[in-house]
N, C-alpha and C positions, 0 to 999 in steps of 0.2 A: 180075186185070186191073185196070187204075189205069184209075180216075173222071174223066171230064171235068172242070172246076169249073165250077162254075156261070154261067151266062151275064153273071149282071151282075155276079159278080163280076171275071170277067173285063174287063169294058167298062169298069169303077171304075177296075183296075190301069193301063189301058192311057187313061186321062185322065188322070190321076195321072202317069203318066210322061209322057205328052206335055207337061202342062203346067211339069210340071220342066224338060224339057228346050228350052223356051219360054223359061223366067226367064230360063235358065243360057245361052242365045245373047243373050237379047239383053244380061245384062249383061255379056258378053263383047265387045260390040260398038266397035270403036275409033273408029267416028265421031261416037257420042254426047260433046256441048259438054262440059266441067267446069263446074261452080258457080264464077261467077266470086268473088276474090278480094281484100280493100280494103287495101294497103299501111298497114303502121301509121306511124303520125306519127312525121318525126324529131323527135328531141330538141332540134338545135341551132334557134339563132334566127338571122336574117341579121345581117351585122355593122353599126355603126350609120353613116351617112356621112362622109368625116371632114369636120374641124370646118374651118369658112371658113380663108382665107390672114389675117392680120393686116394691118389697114389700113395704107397707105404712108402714110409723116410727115414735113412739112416738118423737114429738122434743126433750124433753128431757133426755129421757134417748137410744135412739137410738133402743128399742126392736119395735119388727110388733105387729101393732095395729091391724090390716085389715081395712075395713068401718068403721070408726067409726065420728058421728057428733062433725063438730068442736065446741071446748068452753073454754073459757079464761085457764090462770093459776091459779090460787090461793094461794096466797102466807101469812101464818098464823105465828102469835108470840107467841112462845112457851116457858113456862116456864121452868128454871132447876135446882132450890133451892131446897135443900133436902125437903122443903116440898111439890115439883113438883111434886116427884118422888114417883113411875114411872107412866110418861107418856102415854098417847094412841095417838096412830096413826100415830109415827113419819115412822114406818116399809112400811108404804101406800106413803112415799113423793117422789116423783122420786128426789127431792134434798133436803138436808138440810143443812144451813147453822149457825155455830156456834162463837157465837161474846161474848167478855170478854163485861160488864157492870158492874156498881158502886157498888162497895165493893168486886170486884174481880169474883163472880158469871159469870154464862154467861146465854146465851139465845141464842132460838134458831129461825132462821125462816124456814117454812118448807113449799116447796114448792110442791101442789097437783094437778095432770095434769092428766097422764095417769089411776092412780085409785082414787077413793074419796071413802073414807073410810068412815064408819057411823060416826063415834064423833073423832073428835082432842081434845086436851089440857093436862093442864091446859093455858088458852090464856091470855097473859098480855101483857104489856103497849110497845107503839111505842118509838125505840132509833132514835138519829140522824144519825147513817148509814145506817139504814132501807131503806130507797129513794135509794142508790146505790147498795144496793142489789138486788132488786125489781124490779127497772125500766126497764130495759131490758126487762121484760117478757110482759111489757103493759097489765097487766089484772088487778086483786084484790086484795087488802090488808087488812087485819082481824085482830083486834087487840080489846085490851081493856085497855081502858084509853091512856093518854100521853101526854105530856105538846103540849100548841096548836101551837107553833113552829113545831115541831117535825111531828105534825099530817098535818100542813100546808103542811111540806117540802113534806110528801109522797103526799097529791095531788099535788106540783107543778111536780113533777116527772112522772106525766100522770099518775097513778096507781087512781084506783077507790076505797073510803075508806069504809072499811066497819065494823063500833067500836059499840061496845058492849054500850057506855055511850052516842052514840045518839039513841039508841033502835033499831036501825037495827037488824031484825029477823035472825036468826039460831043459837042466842046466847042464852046460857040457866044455870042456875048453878046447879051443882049436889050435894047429900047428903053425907055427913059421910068425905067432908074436910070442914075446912074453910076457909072465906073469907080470901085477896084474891085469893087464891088458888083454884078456885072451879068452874073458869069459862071455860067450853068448849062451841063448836061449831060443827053442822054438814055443813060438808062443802060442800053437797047437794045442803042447805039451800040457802046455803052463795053463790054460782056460780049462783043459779037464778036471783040474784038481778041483774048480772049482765046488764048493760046500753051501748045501742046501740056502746058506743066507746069503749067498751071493752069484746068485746064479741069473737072476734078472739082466735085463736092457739097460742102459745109464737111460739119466732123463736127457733133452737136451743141455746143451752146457751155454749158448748163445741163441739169439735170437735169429733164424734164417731167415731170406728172401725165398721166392720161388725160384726167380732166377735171379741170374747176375744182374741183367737190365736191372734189377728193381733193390738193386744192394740200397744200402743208407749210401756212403762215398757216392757210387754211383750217380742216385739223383739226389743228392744236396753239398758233393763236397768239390774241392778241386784238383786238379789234375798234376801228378806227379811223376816223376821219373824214377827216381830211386830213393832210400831211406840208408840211412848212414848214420848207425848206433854206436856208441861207446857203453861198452857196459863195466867194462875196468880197464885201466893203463896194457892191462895184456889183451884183450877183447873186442875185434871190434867187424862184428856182421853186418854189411851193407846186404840191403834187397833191394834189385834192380825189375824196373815193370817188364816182362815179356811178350808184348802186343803176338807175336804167331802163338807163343803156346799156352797166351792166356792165364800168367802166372806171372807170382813175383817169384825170381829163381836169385840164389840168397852166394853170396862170396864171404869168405874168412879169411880176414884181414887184406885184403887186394887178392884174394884166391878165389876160385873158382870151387864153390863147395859141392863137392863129388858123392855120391855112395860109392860103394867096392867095385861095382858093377858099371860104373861111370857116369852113371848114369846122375845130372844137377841135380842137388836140392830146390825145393820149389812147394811155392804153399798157393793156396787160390786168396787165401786173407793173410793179414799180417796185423798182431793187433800189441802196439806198444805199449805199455806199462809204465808209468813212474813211481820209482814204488821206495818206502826206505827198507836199508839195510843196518841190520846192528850185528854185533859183535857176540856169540856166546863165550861160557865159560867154557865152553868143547874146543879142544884141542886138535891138528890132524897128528901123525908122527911124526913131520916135520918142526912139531911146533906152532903151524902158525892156528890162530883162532877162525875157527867154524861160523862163518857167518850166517845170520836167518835174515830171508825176507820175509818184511810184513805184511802176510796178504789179508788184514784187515783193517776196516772202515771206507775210506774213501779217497781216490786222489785221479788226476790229468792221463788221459792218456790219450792213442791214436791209433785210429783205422785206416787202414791200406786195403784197398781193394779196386780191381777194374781199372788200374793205372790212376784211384785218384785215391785222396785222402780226406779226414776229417777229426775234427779234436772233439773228444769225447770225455766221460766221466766215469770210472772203473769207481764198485760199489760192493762191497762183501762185509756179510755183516759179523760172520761166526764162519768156522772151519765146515761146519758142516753145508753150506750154504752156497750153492753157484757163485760165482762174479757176476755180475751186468754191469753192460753198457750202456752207457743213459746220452741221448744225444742232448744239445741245446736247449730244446726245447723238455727235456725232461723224462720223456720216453726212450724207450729201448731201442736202438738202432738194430738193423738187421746186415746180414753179412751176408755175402755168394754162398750158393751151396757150392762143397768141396771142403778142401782140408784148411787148418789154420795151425798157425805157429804164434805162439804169443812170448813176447821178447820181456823181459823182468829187469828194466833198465835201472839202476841208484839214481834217487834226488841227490844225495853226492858223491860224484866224480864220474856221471853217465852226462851221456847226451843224447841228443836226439836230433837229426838236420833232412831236412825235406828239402830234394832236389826236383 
Protein backbone atom coordinates (compact mmCIF):
# COMPACT_ATOMS: atom_id res chain seq x y z
CA UNK A 1 0.00 0.00 0.00
CA UNK A 2 1.75 3.39 -1.17
CA UNK A 3 2.45 6.20 1.62
CA UNK A 4 1.09 9.43 1.57
CA UNK A 5 4.14 12.08 1.28
CA UNK A 6 4.46 14.02 3.79
CA UNK A 7 2.43 17.08 4.45
CA UNK A 8 4.83 19.85 3.89
CA UNK A 9 6.32 18.26 1.51
CA UNK A 10 3.51 18.34 -0.35
CA UNK A 11 2.65 22.20 0.41
CA UNK A 12 6.57 22.87 -0.84
CA UNK A 13 5.72 21.25 -4.25
CA UNK A 14 2.53 22.79 -4.70
CA UNK A 15 4.26 26.66 -3.96
CA UNK A 16 6.93 25.67 -6.17
CA UNK A 17 4.61 25.20 -8.91
CA UNK A 18 2.34 27.91 -8.26
CA UNK A 19 5.04 30.29 -8.26
CA UNK A 20 6.48 28.96 -11.57
CA UNK A 21 3.47 29.06 -13.01
CA UNK A 22 3.17 32.90 -11.75
CA UNK A 23 6.77 34.01 -13.54
CA UNK A 24 5.76 31.96 -16.74
CA UNK A 25 2.10 34.26 -17.25
CA UNK A 26 3.22 37.00 -16.33
CA UNK A 27 6.29 37.05 -18.57
CA UNK A 28 3.90 35.73 -21.15
CA UNK A 29 1.96 38.88 -20.86
CA UNK A 30 1.57 41.02 -24.22
CA UNK A 31 0.69 44.10 -22.63
CA UNK A 32 3.77 44.72 -20.65
CA UNK A 33 5.85 48.25 -22.27
CA UNK A 34 9.41 47.19 -24.01
CA UNK A 35 12.41 48.98 -22.69
CA UNK A 36 12.38 51.94 -24.65
CA UNK A 37 15.14 52.16 -27.27
CA UNK A 38 17.88 55.45 -28.50
CA UNK A 39 18.39 55.39 -32.35
CA UNK A 40 22.17 55.65 -32.96
CA UNK A 41 23.64 58.82 -34.47
CA UNK A 42 23.69 59.16 -38.23
CA UNK A 43 26.84 59.52 -39.68
CA UNK A 44 26.04 62.09 -42.25
CA UNK A 45 26.35 65.99 -41.47
CA UNK A 46 23.95 68.52 -43.00
CA UNK A 47 25.17 70.04 -46.22
CA UNK A 48 26.66 73.52 -45.83
CA UNK A 49 24.48 76.53 -47.35
CA UNK A 50 25.35 77.43 -50.61
CA UNK A 51 27.78 80.36 -50.93
CA UNK A 52 26.13 84.08 -51.68
CA UNK A 53 25.11 85.18 -55.56
CA UNK A 54 28.30 87.27 -56.67
CA UNK A 55 27.94 90.94 -56.42
CA UNK A 56 26.39 92.80 -59.54
CA UNK A 57 29.09 95.31 -61.34
CA UNK A 58 28.86 98.31 -63.03
CA UNK A 59 30.67 97.12 -66.50
CA UNK A 60 32.52 99.92 -66.48
CA UNK A 61 33.99 100.75 -63.85
CA UNK A 62 33.88 97.37 -61.94
CA UNK A 63 32.15 99.01 -58.50
CA UNK A 64 28.39 96.99 -57.03
CA UNK A 65 25.66 98.28 -58.43
CA UNK A 66 23.05 96.01 -56.72
CA UNK A 67 19.46 95.74 -58.94
CA UNK A 68 19.72 98.15 -60.88
CA UNK A 69 17.55 98.45 -64.62
CA UNK A 70 19.74 97.89 -67.53
CA UNK A 71 20.24 100.95 -70.11
CA UNK A 72 22.71 101.95 -72.80
CA UNK A 73 26.09 103.82 -72.39
CA UNK A 74 26.18 107.36 -73.33
CA UNK A 75 28.91 108.46 -74.65
CA UNK A 76 29.03 112.80 -74.79
CA UNK A 77 31.51 115.52 -76.59
CA UNK A 78 33.05 117.66 -74.49
CA UNK A 79 34.42 120.83 -74.82
CA UNK A 80 38.12 122.03 -73.27
CA UNK A 81 39.09 125.52 -74.83
CA UNK A 82 39.62 127.95 -72.07
CA UNK A 83 36.36 129.15 -72.82
CA UNK A 84 34.96 125.56 -71.83
CA UNK A 85 36.23 125.84 -68.79
CA UNK A 86 35.24 124.74 -66.26
CA UNK A 87 33.10 122.04 -67.20
CA UNK A 88 30.14 120.20 -65.47
CA UNK A 89 29.74 116.63 -65.11
CA UNK A 90 32.96 115.18 -66.32
CA UNK A 91 33.24 113.85 -62.19
CA UNK A 92 29.81 111.72 -62.93
CA UNK A 93 31.70 109.76 -66.22
CA UNK A 94 32.80 106.31 -65.20
CA UNK A 95 35.17 107.00 -68.40
CA UNK A 96 36.63 109.78 -69.95
CA UNK A 97 38.46 110.07 -72.88
CA UNK A 98 41.03 112.88 -73.96
CA UNK A 99 42.04 113.39 -77.74
CA UNK A 100 44.35 116.31 -79.27
CA UNK A 101 42.11 118.36 -82.19
CA UNK A 102 42.86 121.15 -84.61
CA UNK A 103 44.94 123.85 -83.31
CA UNK A 104 46.46 121.69 -80.68
CA UNK A 105 43.33 121.91 -78.21
CA UNK A 106 41.74 118.70 -77.10
CA UNK A 107 38.31 117.35 -76.37
CA UNK A 108 36.97 115.30 -74.54
CA UNK A 109 34.43 112.21 -74.76
CA UNK A 110 32.74 111.19 -71.60
CA UNK A 111 31.43 108.33 -71.18
CA UNK A 112 27.95 108.02 -68.57
CA UNK A 113 26.69 104.63 -67.34
CA UNK A 114 26.77 104.00 -63.86
CA UNK A 115 25.63 107.71 -62.66
CA UNK A 116 23.88 110.38 -65.11
CA UNK A 117 24.32 113.46 -63.78
CA UNK A 118 21.70 116.33 -64.22
CA UNK A 119 23.63 118.55 -67.07
CA UNK A 120 26.95 117.67 -68.93
CA UNK A 121 29.03 120.36 -71.03
CA UNK A 122 29.83 122.50 -72.74
CA UNK A 123 28.94 119.80 -75.96
CA UNK A 124 30.53 120.22 -79.31
CA UNK A 125 31.09 118.97 -82.53
CA UNK A 126 31.87 115.19 -83.63
CA UNK A 127 35.97 114.19 -84.68
CA UNK A 128 36.85 111.44 -86.82
CA UNK A 129 38.05 109.14 -84.10
CA UNK A 130 34.86 109.44 -82.27
CA UNK A 131 33.57 105.93 -84.03
CA UNK A 132 36.62 104.14 -82.45
CA UNK A 133 36.13 105.43 -79.35
CA UNK A 134 32.67 104.78 -78.94
CA UNK A 135 31.87 101.66 -80.62
CA UNK A 136 32.57 99.23 -78.44
CA UNK A 137 30.02 100.46 -75.97
CA UNK A 138 27.05 100.07 -78.68
CA UNK A 139 24.74 102.65 -77.18
CA UNK A 140 24.56 106.71 -77.74
CA UNK A 141 26.35 109.45 -78.94
CA UNK A 142 25.66 113.19 -78.16
CA UNK A 143 27.31 115.80 -79.93
CA UNK A 144 26.69 119.11 -81.44
CA UNK A 145 27.43 119.75 -84.96
CA UNK A 146 30.11 118.09 -87.19
CA UNK A 147 31.01 117.70 -90.67
CA UNK A 148 28.46 114.88 -92.10
CA UNK A 149 31.37 112.44 -92.87
CA UNK A 150 32.32 112.46 -89.49
CA UNK A 151 28.54 112.20 -88.06
CA UNK A 152 28.14 109.43 -90.83
CA UNK A 153 31.19 107.41 -89.60
CA UNK A 154 29.67 107.36 -85.93
CA UNK A 155 26.33 105.92 -87.21
CA UNK A 156 28.11 103.33 -89.39
CA UNK A 157 29.85 102.36 -86.11
CA UNK A 158 26.43 101.06 -84.75
CA UNK A 159 26.23 103.92 -82.06
CA UNK A 160 22.93 105.75 -82.10
CA UNK A 161 23.20 109.64 -83.01
CA UNK A 162 21.97 111.97 -80.86
CA UNK A 163 23.03 116.01 -82.28
CA UNK A 164 21.93 119.02 -81.05
CA UNK A 165 21.54 120.55 -85.06
CA UNK A 166 18.84 117.93 -85.92
CA UNK A 167 16.89 119.10 -82.73
CA UNK A 168 16.93 115.93 -80.76
CA UNK A 169 15.75 116.88 -77.12
CA UNK A 170 17.96 117.00 -73.87
CA UNK A 171 19.84 119.77 -75.63
CA UNK A 172 19.42 123.07 -74.40
CA UNK A 173 21.80 126.41 -74.12
CA UNK A 174 22.43 128.10 -70.92
CA UNK A 175 23.11 131.86 -69.90
CA UNK A 176 26.12 134.14 -69.14
CA UNK A 177 28.58 132.01 -71.91
CA UNK A 178 28.43 132.41 -75.55
CA UNK A 179 27.72 130.74 -78.39
CA UNK A 180 29.48 128.10 -79.25
CA UNK A 181 30.30 127.53 -75.93
CA UNK A 182 26.95 127.34 -74.27
CA UNK A 183 25.65 124.00 -75.24
CA UNK A 184 24.89 121.35 -72.51
CA UNK A 185 22.75 118.38 -72.16
CA UNK A 186 20.92 116.24 -69.60
CA UNK A 187 21.87 113.05 -70.25
CA UNK A 188 18.57 111.74 -68.55
CA UNK A 189 17.14 113.22 -71.45
CA UNK A 190 19.47 111.94 -73.86
CA UNK A 191 19.26 107.97 -72.72
CA UNK A 192 15.40 107.99 -73.28
CA UNK A 193 15.67 108.45 -76.75
CA UNK A 194 17.17 105.58 -76.73
CA UNK A 195 15.85 102.85 -79.85
CA UNK A 196 15.10 99.49 -79.56
CA UNK A 197 18.95 98.57 -80.83
CA UNK A 198 20.58 100.34 -78.25
CA UNK A 199 18.99 99.97 -75.31
CA UNK A 200 21.48 97.32 -73.70
CA UNK A 201 24.35 97.57 -70.98
CA UNK A 202 27.97 98.27 -72.55
CA UNK A 203 30.25 95.20 -72.08
CA UNK A 204 33.10 95.87 -70.01
CA UNK A 205 35.57 98.15 -71.71
CA UNK A 206 38.94 97.06 -69.33
CA UNK A 207 39.90 94.46 -67.33
CA UNK A 208 38.81 95.13 -63.32
CA UNK A 209 40.33 94.10 -60.04
CA UNK A 210 38.04 93.29 -57.11
CA UNK A 211 39.78 95.68 -55.32
CA UNK A 212 42.33 98.32 -55.58
CA UNK A 213 44.65 96.05 -53.43
CA UNK A 214 44.62 93.60 -56.31
CA UNK A 215 45.10 96.34 -59.33
CA UNK A 216 48.05 95.16 -61.97
CA UNK A 217 50.32 98.71 -60.83
CA UNK A 218 49.42 97.89 -57.51
CA UNK A 219 50.96 94.46 -57.12
CA UNK A 220 53.53 94.42 -60.05
CA UNK A 221 54.52 98.13 -60.74
CA UNK A 222 56.20 101.07 -59.18
CA UNK A 223 55.49 103.81 -57.30
CA UNK A 224 54.64 107.29 -58.50
CA UNK A 225 53.89 110.68 -57.67
CA UNK A 226 52.52 112.38 -60.50
CA UNK A 227 52.34 111.91 -64.58
CA UNK A 228 53.14 115.04 -66.59
CA UNK A 229 51.73 114.74 -70.43
CA UNK A 230 52.28 116.83 -73.33
CA UNK A 231 49.74 116.14 -75.71
CA UNK A 232 50.43 119.47 -78.01
CA UNK A 233 52.67 122.63 -77.70
CA UNK A 234 49.15 124.06 -76.12
CA UNK A 235 48.38 120.88 -73.79
CA UNK A 236 49.70 119.90 -71.14
CA UNK A 237 47.47 117.71 -68.15
CA UNK A 238 49.71 116.69 -65.19
CA UNK A 239 47.98 114.01 -62.60
CA UNK A 240 49.19 114.20 -59.34
CA UNK A 241 48.58 110.77 -56.74
CA UNK A 242 45.98 111.91 -53.86
CA UNK A 243 47.00 109.40 -51.01
CA UNK A 244 43.67 111.00 -48.61
CA UNK A 245 41.16 110.89 -51.45
CA UNK A 246 42.58 107.84 -53.13
CA UNK A 247 42.71 109.45 -56.61
CA UNK A 248 44.75 110.86 -59.27
CA UNK A 249 43.29 114.52 -59.13
CA UNK A 250 44.41 115.98 -62.76
CA UNK A 251 45.79 120.12 -63.16
CA UNK A 252 45.65 122.02 -66.76
CA UNK A 253 48.61 123.27 -67.51
CA UNK A 254 49.97 124.23 -63.78
CA UNK A 255 46.11 124.68 -62.99
CA UNK A 256 44.03 123.10 -60.66
CA UNK A 257 41.43 121.38 -63.03
CA UNK A 258 38.01 122.36 -61.44
CA UNK A 259 34.22 121.37 -62.44
CA UNK A 260 31.66 124.50 -62.14
CA UNK A 261 30.97 123.35 -58.94
CA UNK A 262 34.63 123.31 -57.69
CA UNK A 263 34.70 120.57 -57.11
CA UNK A 264 38.75 118.59 -58.74
CA UNK A 265 38.80 116.53 -61.37
CA UNK A 266 39.92 113.08 -60.51
CA UNK A 267 40.02 109.59 -61.86
CA UNK A 268 40.80 106.26 -59.62
CA UNK A 269 43.01 104.97 -63.04
CA UNK A 270 44.84 106.96 -65.46
CA UNK A 271 45.76 104.92 -68.57
CA UNK A 272 48.27 106.73 -71.08
CA UNK A 273 48.21 106.00 -74.69
CA UNK A 274 50.88 106.52 -77.42
CA UNK A 275 49.11 106.65 -80.10
CA UNK A 276 49.91 108.41 -83.86
CA UNK A 277 48.27 111.17 -85.20
CA UNK A 278 47.67 112.16 -88.94
CA UNK A 279 46.43 114.98 -90.79
CA UNK A 280 42.81 114.74 -92.66
CA UNK A 281 41.61 116.47 -95.73
CA UNK A 282 38.84 118.09 -93.17
CA UNK A 283 39.23 121.31 -92.51
CA UNK A 284 37.86 123.42 -89.24
CA UNK A 285 36.66 127.31 -90.22
CA UNK A 286 39.63 128.55 -89.26
CA UNK A 287 41.40 126.56 -91.60
CA UNK A 288 43.49 124.60 -89.90
CA UNK A 289 43.36 120.54 -90.72
CA UNK A 290 41.21 118.06 -88.55
CA UNK A 291 43.43 115.78 -87.12
CA UNK A 292 42.52 111.77 -86.44
CA UNK A 293 43.87 109.55 -84.00
CA UNK A 294 44.73 106.09 -84.91
CA UNK A 295 43.03 103.86 -82.47
CA UNK A 296 44.19 100.84 -84.46
CA UNK A 297 46.72 97.87 -84.05
CA UNK A 298 48.99 98.25 -81.44
CA UNK A 299 51.43 100.51 -79.51
CA UNK A 300 53.27 101.56 -75.57
CA UNK A 301 51.29 102.80 -73.13
CA UNK A 302 50.88 103.27 -69.19
CA UNK A 303 48.91 102.59 -66.07
CA UNK A 304 48.51 104.69 -63.27
CA UNK A 305 46.86 103.60 -60.52
CA UNK A 306 47.07 103.40 -56.35
CA UNK A 307 49.93 105.89 -56.51
CA UNK A 308 52.09 103.51 -58.73
CA UNK A 309 52.53 102.67 -62.45
CA UNK A 310 53.23 100.26 -65.14
CA UNK A 311 54.22 99.99 -69.00
CA UNK A 312 51.92 98.25 -70.82
CA UNK A 313 50.74 97.35 -74.31
CA UNK A 314 47.35 99.09 -75.93
CA UNK A 315 45.88 96.34 -78.67
CA UNK A 316 42.73 97.14 -80.90
CA UNK A 317 42.16 95.33 -83.58
CA UNK A 318 39.04 97.12 -85.71
CA UNK A 319 36.64 99.97 -84.68
CA UNK A 320 34.33 97.90 -83.49
CA UNK A 321 36.49 96.02 -80.92
CA UNK A 322 37.51 97.20 -77.07
CA UNK A 323 41.24 98.29 -76.47
CA UNK A 324 43.28 95.95 -74.05
CA UNK A 325 45.88 96.07 -72.09
CA UNK A 326 48.27 93.39 -72.16
CA UNK A 327 50.81 93.62 -69.37
CA UNK A 328 54.67 92.04 -69.81
CA UNK A 329 53.90 89.04 -69.56
CA UNK A 330 51.22 89.13 -72.19
CA UNK A 331 47.90 88.97 -70.43
CA UNK A 332 45.43 91.53 -69.48
CA UNK A 333 46.19 93.78 -66.71
CA UNK A 334 43.47 94.80 -64.38
CA UNK A 335 42.69 98.17 -63.03
CA UNK A 336 40.88 99.63 -59.52
CA UNK A 337 37.29 99.56 -59.72
CA UNK A 338 36.12 103.16 -60.20
CA UNK A 339 36.35 105.63 -62.96
CA UNK A 340 39.22 106.00 -65.54
CA UNK A 341 40.31 108.69 -67.91
CA UNK A 342 42.51 107.63 -70.66
CA UNK A 343 44.85 110.27 -72.10
CA UNK A 344 45.52 109.93 -76.26
CA UNK A 345 49.15 111.19 -76.07
CA UNK A 346 51.07 111.81 -80.19
CA UNK A 347 54.22 109.49 -80.85
CA UNK A 348 55.14 113.04 -82.23
CA UNK A 349 55.45 115.93 -80.35
CA UNK A 350 53.63 114.20 -76.82
CA UNK A 351 55.27 113.16 -73.99
CA UNK A 352 55.03 111.39 -71.34
CA UNK A 353 57.31 111.86 -67.58
CA UNK A 354 56.86 109.86 -64.45
CA UNK A 355 57.50 111.53 -61.41
Amino acid sequence: MALAPPRRLVGAVLLAGLTLSSLVACGGDDETPLAATTPAPSSSTPAPPPPPPPPVLWPLTGLESGAVPAHPALAVKIENSLDARPQTGLNAADMVWEEVVEGGITRYVAVYHSVLPPEVGPVRSVRPMDPAIAAPLHGLFAFSGGQPAYVDAVAAAGLQVLSNDNGDSGFYRIAGRSAPHNVYADPNALVAQADPQHLAAPAPQFETAATAAEASPVTAGTPAAALALTLSPSSHPNWTWDPPGGAWVRDENGTPAVEADGTRMHATNVVVLRVDVVNTAGRDPAGNPVPETVLQGRGEALLATGGRTMPVTWVKNGVADRLVLLGPDGNPVRLAPGSTWVELVPNGGGAVTVR
